[in-house]
N, C-alpha and C positions, 0 to 999 in steps of 0.2 A: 415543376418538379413533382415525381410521382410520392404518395404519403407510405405506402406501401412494395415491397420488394419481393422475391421465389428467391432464395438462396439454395444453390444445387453444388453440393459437395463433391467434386468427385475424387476417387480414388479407388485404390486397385488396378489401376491402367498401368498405361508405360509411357515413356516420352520417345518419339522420333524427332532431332536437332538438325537433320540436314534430310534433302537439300533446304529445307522450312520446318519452323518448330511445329509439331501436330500432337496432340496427346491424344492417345489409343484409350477409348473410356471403356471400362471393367464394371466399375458399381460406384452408387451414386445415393446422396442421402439430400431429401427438401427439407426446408423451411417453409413453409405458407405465411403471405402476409408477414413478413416481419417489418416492423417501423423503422424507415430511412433513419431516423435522429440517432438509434441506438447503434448503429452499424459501429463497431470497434475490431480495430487490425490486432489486439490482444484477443477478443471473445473470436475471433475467425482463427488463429493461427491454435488458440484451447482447444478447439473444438474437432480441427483435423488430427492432435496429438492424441487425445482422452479419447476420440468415437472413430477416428478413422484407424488408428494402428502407428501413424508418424513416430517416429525416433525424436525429431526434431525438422522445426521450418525454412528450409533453406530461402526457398525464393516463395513468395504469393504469390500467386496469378492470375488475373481475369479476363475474360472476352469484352474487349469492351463494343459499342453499340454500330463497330463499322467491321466486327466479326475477327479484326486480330486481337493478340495477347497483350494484356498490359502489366506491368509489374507494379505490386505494392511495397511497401517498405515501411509506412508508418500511417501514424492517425491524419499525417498533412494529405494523404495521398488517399485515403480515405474519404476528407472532405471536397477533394477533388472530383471522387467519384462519384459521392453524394449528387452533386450538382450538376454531371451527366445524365442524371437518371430523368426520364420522363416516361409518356404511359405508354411508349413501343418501347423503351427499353428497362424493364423493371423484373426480366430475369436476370440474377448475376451466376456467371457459370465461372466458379472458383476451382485453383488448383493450386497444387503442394508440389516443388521439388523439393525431395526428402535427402537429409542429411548422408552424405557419400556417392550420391549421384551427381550427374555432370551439368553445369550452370547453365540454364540457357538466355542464350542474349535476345534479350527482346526489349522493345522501349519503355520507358518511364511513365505511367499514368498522365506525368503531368505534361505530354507530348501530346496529350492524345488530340486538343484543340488547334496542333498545329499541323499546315496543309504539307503533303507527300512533294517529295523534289520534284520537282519538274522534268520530266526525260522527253526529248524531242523524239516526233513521230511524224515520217513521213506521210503524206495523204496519198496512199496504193494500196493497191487490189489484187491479191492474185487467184481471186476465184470469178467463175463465170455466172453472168445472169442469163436467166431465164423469164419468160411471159407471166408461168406461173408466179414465180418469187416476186414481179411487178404487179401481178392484178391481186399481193396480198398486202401491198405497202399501197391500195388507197386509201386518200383521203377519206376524214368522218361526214356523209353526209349530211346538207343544210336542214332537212326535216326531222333535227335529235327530239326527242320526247325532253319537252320545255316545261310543260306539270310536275314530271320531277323536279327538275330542276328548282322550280319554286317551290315546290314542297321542302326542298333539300334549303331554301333559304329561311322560308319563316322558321324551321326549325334550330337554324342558328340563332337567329334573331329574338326564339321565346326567352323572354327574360321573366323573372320573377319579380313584379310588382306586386300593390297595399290592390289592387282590386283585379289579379291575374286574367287579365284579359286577353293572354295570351293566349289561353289554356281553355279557351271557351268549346274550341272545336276538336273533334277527334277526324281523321282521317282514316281509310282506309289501304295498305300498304304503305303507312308509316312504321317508320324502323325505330328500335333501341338497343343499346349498346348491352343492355343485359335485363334481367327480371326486376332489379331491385330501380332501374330508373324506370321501367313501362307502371311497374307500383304509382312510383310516386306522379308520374305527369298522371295515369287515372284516377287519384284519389286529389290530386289540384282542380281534373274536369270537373267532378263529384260535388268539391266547394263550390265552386264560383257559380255551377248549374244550379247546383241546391237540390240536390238528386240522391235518394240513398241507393247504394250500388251494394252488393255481396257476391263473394267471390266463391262459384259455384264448382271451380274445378281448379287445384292447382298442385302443380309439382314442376321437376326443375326442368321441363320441355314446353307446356302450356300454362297460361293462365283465362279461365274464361270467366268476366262479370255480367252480371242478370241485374234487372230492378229488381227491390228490397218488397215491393208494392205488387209485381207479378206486371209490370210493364212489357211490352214487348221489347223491349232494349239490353241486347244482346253487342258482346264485346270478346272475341277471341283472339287470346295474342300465343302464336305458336313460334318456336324456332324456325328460323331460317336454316333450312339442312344446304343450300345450294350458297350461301353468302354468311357472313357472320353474325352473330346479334338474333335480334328479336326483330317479329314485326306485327302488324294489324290482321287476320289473315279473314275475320268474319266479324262486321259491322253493322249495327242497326241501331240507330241514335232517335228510333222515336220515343217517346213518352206519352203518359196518357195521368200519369198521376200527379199530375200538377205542378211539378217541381218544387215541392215547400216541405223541403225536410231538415226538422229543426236539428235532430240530432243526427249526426252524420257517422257511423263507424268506418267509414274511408277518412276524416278527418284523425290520421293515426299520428304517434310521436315524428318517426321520421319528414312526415310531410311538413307538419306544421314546425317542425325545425328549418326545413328547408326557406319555411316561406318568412321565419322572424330573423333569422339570421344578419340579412342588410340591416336591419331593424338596431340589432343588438351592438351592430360592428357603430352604428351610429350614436346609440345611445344606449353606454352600459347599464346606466339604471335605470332602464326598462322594467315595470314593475308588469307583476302576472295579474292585476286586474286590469291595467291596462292592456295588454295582450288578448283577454275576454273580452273588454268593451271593443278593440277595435275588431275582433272577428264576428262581434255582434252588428254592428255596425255593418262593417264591407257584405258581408255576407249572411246575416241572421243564425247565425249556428252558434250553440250554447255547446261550450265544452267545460267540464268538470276543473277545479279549482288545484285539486292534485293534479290533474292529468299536466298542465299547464306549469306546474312548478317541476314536473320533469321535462317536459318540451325547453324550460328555460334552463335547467343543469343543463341538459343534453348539447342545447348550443352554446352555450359558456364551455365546454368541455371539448370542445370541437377549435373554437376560437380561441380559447386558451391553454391549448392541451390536456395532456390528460394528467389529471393528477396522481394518480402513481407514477406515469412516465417521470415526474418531476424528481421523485426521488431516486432515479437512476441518474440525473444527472449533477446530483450535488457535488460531488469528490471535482466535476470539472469546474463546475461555477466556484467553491474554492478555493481551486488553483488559480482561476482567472482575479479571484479578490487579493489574494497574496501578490500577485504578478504586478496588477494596477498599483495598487498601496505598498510598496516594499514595509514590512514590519507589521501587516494586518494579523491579527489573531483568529484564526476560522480553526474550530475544533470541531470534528463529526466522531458521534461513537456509534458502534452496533451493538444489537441486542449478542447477549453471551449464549443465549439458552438459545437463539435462531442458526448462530454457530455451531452449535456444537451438534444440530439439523442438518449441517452443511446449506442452509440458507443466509443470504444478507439480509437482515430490518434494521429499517433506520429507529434511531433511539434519541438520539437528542441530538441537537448541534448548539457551536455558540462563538458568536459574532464580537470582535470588537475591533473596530477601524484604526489604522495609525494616524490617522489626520484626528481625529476624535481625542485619541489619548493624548497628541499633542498640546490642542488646546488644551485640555483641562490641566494637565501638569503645567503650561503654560503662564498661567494667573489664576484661573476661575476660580471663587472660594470651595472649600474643603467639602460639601456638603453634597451628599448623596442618597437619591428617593431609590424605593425598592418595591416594585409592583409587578401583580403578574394580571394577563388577562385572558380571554378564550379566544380559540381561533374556530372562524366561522364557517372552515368552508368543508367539503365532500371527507376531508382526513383532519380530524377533530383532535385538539391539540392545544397545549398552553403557551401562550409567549410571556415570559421573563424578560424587566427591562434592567438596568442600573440609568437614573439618569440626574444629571448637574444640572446647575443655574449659570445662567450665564449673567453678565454685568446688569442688563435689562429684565433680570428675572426671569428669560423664555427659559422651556427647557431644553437640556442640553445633552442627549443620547449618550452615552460613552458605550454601553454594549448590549445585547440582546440575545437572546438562546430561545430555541425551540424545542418543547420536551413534552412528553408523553402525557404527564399528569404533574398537577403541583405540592411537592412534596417536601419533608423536610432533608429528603435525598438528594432532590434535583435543584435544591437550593444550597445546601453545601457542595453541590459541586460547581455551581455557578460562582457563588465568592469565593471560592479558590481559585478560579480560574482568573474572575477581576481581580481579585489580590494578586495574581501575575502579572497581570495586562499593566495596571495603574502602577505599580511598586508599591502596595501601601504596608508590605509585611503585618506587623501585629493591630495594623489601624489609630495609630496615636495620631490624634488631632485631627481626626475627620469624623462628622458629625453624617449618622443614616437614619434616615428615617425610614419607617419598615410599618409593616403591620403587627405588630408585635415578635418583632424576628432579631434576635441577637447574633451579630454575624461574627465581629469580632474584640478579641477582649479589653483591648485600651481605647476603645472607639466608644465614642459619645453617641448613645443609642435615642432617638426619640419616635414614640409610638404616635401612627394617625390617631388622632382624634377622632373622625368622622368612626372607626374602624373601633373605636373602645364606644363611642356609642351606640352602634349598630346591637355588638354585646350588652353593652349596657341595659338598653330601650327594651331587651326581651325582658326584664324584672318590672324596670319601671316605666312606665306609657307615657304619654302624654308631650304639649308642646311645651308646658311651663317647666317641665322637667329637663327636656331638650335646651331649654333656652338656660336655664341653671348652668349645667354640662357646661355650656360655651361659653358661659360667662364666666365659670371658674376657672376654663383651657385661657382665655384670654388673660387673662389677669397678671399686671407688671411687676407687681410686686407681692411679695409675702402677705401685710394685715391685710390687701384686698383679698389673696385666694382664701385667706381664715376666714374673712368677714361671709364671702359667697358660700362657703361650707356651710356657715352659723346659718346662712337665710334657708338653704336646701335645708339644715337639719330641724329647721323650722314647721319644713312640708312632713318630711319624711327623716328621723334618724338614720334607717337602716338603709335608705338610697345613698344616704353621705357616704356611708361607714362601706358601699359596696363599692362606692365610686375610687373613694383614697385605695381599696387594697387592688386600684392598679397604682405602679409608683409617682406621685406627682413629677417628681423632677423629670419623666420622661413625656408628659403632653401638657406642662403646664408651662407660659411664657417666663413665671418669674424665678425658675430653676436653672434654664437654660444658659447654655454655656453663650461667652460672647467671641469665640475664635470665628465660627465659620461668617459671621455676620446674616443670620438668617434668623426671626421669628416666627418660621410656618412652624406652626401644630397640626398641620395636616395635610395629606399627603396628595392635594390637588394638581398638585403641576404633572404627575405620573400618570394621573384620570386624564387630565388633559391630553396627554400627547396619546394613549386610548382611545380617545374619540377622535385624534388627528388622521388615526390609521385605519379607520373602522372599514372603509371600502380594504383593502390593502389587508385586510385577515381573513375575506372570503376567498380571496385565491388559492393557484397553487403554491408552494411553498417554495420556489425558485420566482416566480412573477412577485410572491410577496414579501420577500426580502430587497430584491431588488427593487421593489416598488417606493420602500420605508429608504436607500440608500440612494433615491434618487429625488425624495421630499427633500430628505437633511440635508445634498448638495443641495440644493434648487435655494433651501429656506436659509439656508448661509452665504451661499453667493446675495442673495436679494437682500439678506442685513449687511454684505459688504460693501454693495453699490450704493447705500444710502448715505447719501451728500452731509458732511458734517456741518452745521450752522454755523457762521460766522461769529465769535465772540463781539458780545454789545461794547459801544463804547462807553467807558469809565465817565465818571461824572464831571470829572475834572476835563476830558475832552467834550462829554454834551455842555455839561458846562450852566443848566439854567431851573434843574429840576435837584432840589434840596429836603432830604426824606427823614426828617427827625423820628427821633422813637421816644416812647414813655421816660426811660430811663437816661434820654439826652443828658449832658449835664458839659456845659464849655463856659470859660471865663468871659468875662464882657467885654476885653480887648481882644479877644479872639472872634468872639461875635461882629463885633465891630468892624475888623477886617474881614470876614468872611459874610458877612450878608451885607450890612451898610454900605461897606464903599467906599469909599475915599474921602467924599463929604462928608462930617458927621453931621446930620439933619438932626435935628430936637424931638420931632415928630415923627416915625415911620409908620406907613402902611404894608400889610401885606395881603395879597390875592391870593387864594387859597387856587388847588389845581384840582381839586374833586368834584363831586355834584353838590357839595355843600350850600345852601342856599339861605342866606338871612338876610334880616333889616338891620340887625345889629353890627356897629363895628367898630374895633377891637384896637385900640392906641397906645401906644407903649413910650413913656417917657426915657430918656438915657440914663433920667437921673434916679430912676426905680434900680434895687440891688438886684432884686428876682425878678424874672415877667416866666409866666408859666404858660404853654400852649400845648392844646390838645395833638394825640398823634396822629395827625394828617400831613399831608404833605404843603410845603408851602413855596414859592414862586421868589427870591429874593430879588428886589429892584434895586438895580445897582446907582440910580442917578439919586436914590436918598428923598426925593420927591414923594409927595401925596400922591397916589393913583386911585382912584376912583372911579369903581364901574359902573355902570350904569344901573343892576340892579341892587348896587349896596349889602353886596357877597360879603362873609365872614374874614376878619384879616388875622391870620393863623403866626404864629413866629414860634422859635423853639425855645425850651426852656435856659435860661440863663442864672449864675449865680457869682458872686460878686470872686474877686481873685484873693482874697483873705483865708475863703472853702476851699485849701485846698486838699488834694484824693489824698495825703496822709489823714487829715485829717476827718475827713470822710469815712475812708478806713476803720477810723477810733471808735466809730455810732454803731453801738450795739443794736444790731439788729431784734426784734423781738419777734419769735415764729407764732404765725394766724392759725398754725395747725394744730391739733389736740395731743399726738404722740409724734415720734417719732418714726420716717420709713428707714426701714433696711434692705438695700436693694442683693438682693443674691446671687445675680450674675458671678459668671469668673471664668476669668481667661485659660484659667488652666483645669478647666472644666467644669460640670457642674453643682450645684447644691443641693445638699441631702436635706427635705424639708422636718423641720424640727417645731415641738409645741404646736401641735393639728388638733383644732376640737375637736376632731371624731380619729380614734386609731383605726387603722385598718385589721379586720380580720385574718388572721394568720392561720395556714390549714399546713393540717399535718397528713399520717399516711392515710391513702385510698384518700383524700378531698376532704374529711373531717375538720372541722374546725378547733385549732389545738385550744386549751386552755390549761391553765396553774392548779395547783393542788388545793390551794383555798378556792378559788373559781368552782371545782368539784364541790369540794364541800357544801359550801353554800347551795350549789343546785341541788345535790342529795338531800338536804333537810328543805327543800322548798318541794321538793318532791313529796317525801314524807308526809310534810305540814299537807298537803291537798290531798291525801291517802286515806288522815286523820281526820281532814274535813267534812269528808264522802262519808265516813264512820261512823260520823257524830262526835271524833273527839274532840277534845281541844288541841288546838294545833301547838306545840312546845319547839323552842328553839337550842342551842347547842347548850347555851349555859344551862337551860332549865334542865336538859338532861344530863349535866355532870352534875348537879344538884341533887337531881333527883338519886342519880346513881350513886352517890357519896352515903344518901341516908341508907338506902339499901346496905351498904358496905358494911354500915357504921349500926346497925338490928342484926346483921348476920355476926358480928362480931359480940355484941350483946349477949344474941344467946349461947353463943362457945360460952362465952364465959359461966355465966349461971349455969349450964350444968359440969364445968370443973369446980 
C-alpha cells in the first residue's frame, strides 16, 4: 500500500446517467501528497461543501483502479479504499452528487474485489485478415538483448546490507524511478567505494557528479524524455585519487537512514555510537555525532510514524478504548485560545481503564501514590500517574493523563477527574501520598520523604544529615522520633527546627494512620513504575500509551498464571517435628501424652533437629516439677527409649511446669517492665496524630514568607538590638528593667523641680 495519495476534486461539471454514468469535468482542485492513514469521509465530504460551493453531499464517488465509479458512504468504505491503494493507483479522482440532483446507481466500494458476471461469448469473427495485419502479429525474436535483462535483475536483487555490496558498481543506462532514488543508490556507490563525489550540476531534469579530488570520474543522470524515470546517460568510473575518503558529504541524512533502518526494525535500542563505530568499521567514514542522532530520529520517525500524525489520530484510538473496555474513562481536551484560531491543539488527555478501576474498588487497600514524569520524545510533555498497591506490594496503575506542563492546574484537573472515575467524592479514608500536594479534604495526605529531602539538603548538606532525615521519617513511635530530633538538634538546632516545620504526621511512620495498611514514607513505588516505562515515553504518544496498556495486560495476566503453592501439611499430619518457643509453658501430664508416649520411661532423651552440635547431654527425670529447654526445635521419640547418636548431639525438650501453675494463676505474677518509660504508640484507625511535646517547634511564617513572632518575642529582639548599638558606642548595654528605672528617676527630678519653683 502506497504512504502517500493526489486527491483531485472535482466539481463544476455535470453528470450524464444514461446510457452509463460519465461526469462532464468543469474545474478541479489537488491535494499533493496527502497521508493514506488520514483519509476521512467527513474531512472529503467538508471540504466539497466549504471550497467547492456543495449545498449538501448526496452521493461520494470515486474512480476506482479498474477506471469505474465507486460509491462511498462512510469511514468503513474508506478503509476499504485505503487498502486498494498502491503505487499505479495513488490518484483518487473524487466526486459529489449535489443535494436535488438525480442518484446515480453505481456499485458499493466494497464490490470493488469482486469479479464482473460472467457473460458468455461466442469465438467469431466478422472482420477480414490481411498479410499485413499477419506480418504484425509475429512472434519476439530468439536474439532479445539479454544484458538488459540482467541488468533489469541484479537491480531487483540490490538489497541493502552491513557492507552494501551491492552497490559497488554503477552501470551505464541504468534506470531510476525518480531523482531522489538515483541520490541515494549514488551516495551508497560513494560509501562503500570510499570516494568523495560533488554534485556539479543539478535540477529537476539532470544530475551530474564529478570527484571531490579533480578525478576523472564523471556521472550524468538525465531524464528519459522517450520512457519514464531517470537514467545513466554519461559514465566514467575511473579514479585516480586513491579512494580513501574519510569524510564523505554523499554520506547525507537520507542515505544513511536508508541503510540503519533493517538495523533499527531489529534492534530498537540501537544506540548512535554504535551506528559511528559500525560505519567506522564497514567503511572508514567518520560522521559527526549530531548528524547521526538525526539519521536515528529520522528512522524512528519513519518506522514509527510521525509524531504529530499521532495526534490526529487520538479522538479514534479513544473510541476504540471505550469500545474494548465498556466503562473506560478516555477524556481529550483542546487548547481554547487554538479555537478560537479556528485551529485544533491537543492540550491534555487522561486515561483511566475499567478493568483497573475494577480491581481497586474490588479489595486493594485505600492507598494512592501521585507522581508525575517527562516525556522523552520529539513532542515534549509530562505524564501524570494515580497509582495503588496491590496485595504483593507491586504497583497498581489506575490512571494516567498526558499534559502540557506540570502544574497546579493540570493537577486539579486530574483528581477531579479520578475522583469521578474511583467514586471517592470528598476522599474519606484514603490515604495519598504526593509530593507535597493536598488533593482532597477528608483524605489522609502523606508527603515523599525522598521529595522533603531533596528541599531539605539545599540548607543542610551532608550524609550524616541525610541519614538523620531517615532515621526520624522511619521511626515507630513518638519518644524515638523526640529522641532522633534531640540527636540532630545535637548537630545542628536550626536543621531540626527547619525539618519539624514540614508537618511530622505527614512523612513520619509514628503518625500514620492504620486504615490503608501501608508504612511507605516515600513515594518509591510511582519512580518505580517511571523507570518500567522509560523506553515507552520516547515515542509517539498513540504507540505510547498503547505501549504502557499493553505492559499492564501482559504484567497481570503473568501475576494471574502463577500457580498458587500447595498449603503444607499441619503438624498433626507430619506428625514428627515439635517447634517449642521461649514462652512454651504445658502441664506434665500433657507433656507426658504428647511427647513421651505411652510408656512412661524414668529417663528420656532427646535429638535435637538443628546443626546443634555437643558432647554434653541433657536428662530429664519425671520426677523433676520444671525441666527448661532452650528454643530449638526438638525430635519427640515416641518408644520412650534412650536414643543415642553417635556424636553425643545436645538433647533439647520443652519447657514444662507442674499442674498446680495454673494460667489463672500465672495471670496473678505481676509483671515487672525492663524498660525506662513508657511507649505511646500514635497510630489510629480513624486517621492520624497530631504530634504534641516536640523538642524543637516548628517555625511559623506569616505574610510574604516572614517568619511570624509574639509581641514579647519583638521585644526582646528590640533591646538585643539596641544592647549591640550601645555596644558599638562604648555604652553599656541596659536592659528593659534598667530602663524603666532609669526613666522613673527622670520622672521623679522633673517633678522636683515643678515643684521648687511653685
Amino acid at each position: 500500500m502506497t504512504e502517500k495519495v493526489d486527491l483531485v476534486f472535482n466539481y463544476g461539471g455535470k453528470w450524464v446517467l444514461s446510457p452509463q454514468v460519465v461526469y462532464i469535468t468543469k474545474l478541479n482542485e489537488t491535494w499533493h501528497g496527502y497521508d493514506v492513514d488520514l483519509l476521512s469521509y467527513i474531512d472529503i465530504c467538508s471540504e466539497f461543501i466549504e471550497k467547492c460551493g456543495f449545498r449538501a453531499v448526496k452521493q461520494l464517488l470515486v474512480i476506482g483502479p479498474t477506471g469505474r465509479y465507486y460509491l462511498l458512504e462512510d469511514d468503513s468504505s474508506i478503509r476499504t479504499l485505503q487498502s486498494a491503494l498502491f503505487s499505479q493507483f495513488s490518484v483518487l479522482q473524487l466526486f459529489v452528487v449535489d443535494e436535488g440532483e438525480a442518484t446515480a446507481v453505481i456499485p458499493y466500494i466494497c464490490d470493488l474485489n469482486k469479479p464482473y458476471p460472467a457473460v458468455p461469448v461466442e469465438v467469431a469473427t466478422d472482420c477480414e485478415s490481411n498479410e499485413e495485419d499477419e506480418d504484425q502479429n509475429e512472434p519476439i525474436p530468439s536474439d532479445y538483448n539479454s544484458d538488459e535483462l540482467e541488468v533489469f535483475r541484479k537491480e531487483k536483487n540490490r538489497e541493502i546490507n552491513d557492507k552494501l555490496d551491492k552497490f559497488l558498481e554503477l552501470k551505464k543506462g541504468m534506470c531510476f524511478k525518480d531523482l531522489k532514488e538515483a541520490k541515494r543508490i549514488v551516495s551508497f556507490y560513494s560509501i562503500v567505494r570510499n570516494v568523495a563525489l560533488k554534485v556539479e550540476k543539478s535540477d529537476s531534469t539532470r544530475l551530474r557528479y564529478l570527484c571531490d579530488t579533480g578525478c576523472p570520474f564523471e556521472c550524468l543522470i538525465f531524464e528519459d524524455r522517450k520512457n519514464q524515470g531517470f537514467k545513466i546517460k554519461t559514465l566514467n568510473t575511473k579514479h585516480s585519487c586513491g579512494e580513501n575518503a574519510f569524510k564523505n558529504r554523499r554520506a547525507t541524512q537520507e542515505a544513511l537512514a536508508h541503510y540503519f533502518k533493517k538495523k533499527f526494525q531489529n534492534n530498537p535500542k540501537y544506540s548512535v555510537n554504535d551506528m559511528r563505530k559500525d560505519l567506522d568499521d564497514n567503511f572508514n567514514l567518520n560522521v559527526s555525532y549530531s548528524k547521526m542522532k538525526r539519521v536515528k530520529r529520522l528512522v524512528l520517525e519513519k518506522l514509527e510514524g510521525s509524531y504529530i500524525d499521532e495526534f490526529n489520530k487520538l479522538e479514534g484510538y479513544a473510541q476504540e478504548l471505550r469500545d474494548s473496555n465498556p466503562g473506560t474513562d478516555v477524556i481529550i481536551n483542546i487548547s481554547r485560545e487554538a479555537l478560537e484560531q479556528g485551529k485544533r491543539r491537543f492540550l491534555r488527555m487522561y486515561v483511566c481503564i475499567q478493568a483497573l478501576k475494577d480491581g481497586w474498588k474490588g479489595g486493594l487497600r485505600p492507598f494512592i501514590g501521585l507522581d508525575g514524569t517527562f516525556l522523552k520524545g520529539k513532542c515534549k510533555g509530562i505524564l501524570l500517574v494515580a497509582m495503588g498497591q496491590d496485595s504483593v506490594k507491586h504497583f497498581y496503575p489506575l490512571a494516567w493523563v498526558v499534559v502540557d506542563r506540570e502544574t497546579s492546574r493540570t493537577w486539579k484537573w486530574f483528581i477531579e477527574l479520578l475522583r469521578n472515575s474511583l467514586d471517592l467524592a470528598d476522599g474519606e479514608g484514603v490515604t495519598f501520598m504526593s509530593d507535597m500536594h493536598k488533593v482532597f479534604p477528608k483524605a489522609h495526605h502523606r508527603w515523599c520523604a525522598r521529595h522533603i529531602e531533596a528541599n531539605w539538603s539545599k540548607a543542610w548538606k551532608g550524609v550524616q544529615m541525610k541519614k538523620l532525615l531517615w532515621w526520624s521519617a522511619w521511626c515507630t513511635y513518638e519518644e524515638e522520633f523526640h529522641d532522633q530530633l534531640k540527636v540532630m538538634g545535637a548537630v545542628s538546632k536550626q536543621a531540626a527546627k527547619d525539618l519539624v516545620w514540614y508537618p511530622a504526621q505527614n512523612w513520619c511512620r509514628a503518625y500514620f494512620d492504620t486504615v490503608c495498611k501501608n508504612h511507605s514514607c516515600e513515594n518509591n513505588f510511582t519512580e518505580s513504575f517511571n523507570k518500567w516505562i522509560l523506553e515507552a515515553r520516547a515515542k509517539p504518544i498513540i504507540k505510547m500509551l498503547e505501549n504502557i496498556r499493553i505492559k499492564l495486560q501482559r504484567s497481570k495476566q503473568a501475576a494471574q498464571d502463577v500457580p498458587v503453592s500447595a498449603p503444607q501439611a499441619s503438624q498433626a499430619e507430619s506428625g514428627s517435628v515439635f517447634m517449642p518457643t521461649p514462652g512454651f509453658i504445658v502441664s506434665s501430664s500433657q507433656q507426658s501424652s504428647q511427647l513421651v508416649g505411652p510408656s512412661n520411661s524414668k529417663k528420656i532423651e532427646k535429638k535435637p533437629t538443628g546443626p546443634l552440635k555437643s558432647n554434653r547431654k541433657i536428662v530429664a527425670d519425671e520426677s523433676e516439677d520444671e525441666q527448661h529447654v532452650s528454643p530449638s526445635s526438638a525430635v519427640a521419640d515416641e518408644d520412650g527409649g534412650e536414643h543415642k547418636s553417635e556424636d553425643e548431639q545436645t538433647i533439647l525438650r520443652p519447657k514444662a511446669i507442674s499442674e498446680a501453675r495454673t494460667r489463672l494463676q500465672a495471670k496473678k505474677i505481676q509483671i515487672r517492665p525492663t524498660g525506662t518509660r513508657r511507649i505511646g504508640f500514635k497510630g489510629d484507625d480513624n486517621g492520624v496524630s497530631i504530634p504534641t511535646n516536640m523538642p524543637y517547634s516548628p517555625r511559623k511564617l506569616a505574610w510574604k514568607g516572614k517568619e511570624a513572632m509574639t509581641s514579647n518575642q519583638l521585644t526582646v529582639e528590640k533591646e538585643t538590638r539596641i544592647g549591640k548599638l550601645k555596644a558599638k558606642k562604648g555604652k553599656e548595654a541596659t536592659t528593659s528593667d534598667q530602663l524603666t528605672v532609669e526613666k522613673e528617676k527622670r520622672i521623679g527630678k522633673l517633678k522636683a523641680k515643678r515643684g521648687g519653683k511653685k
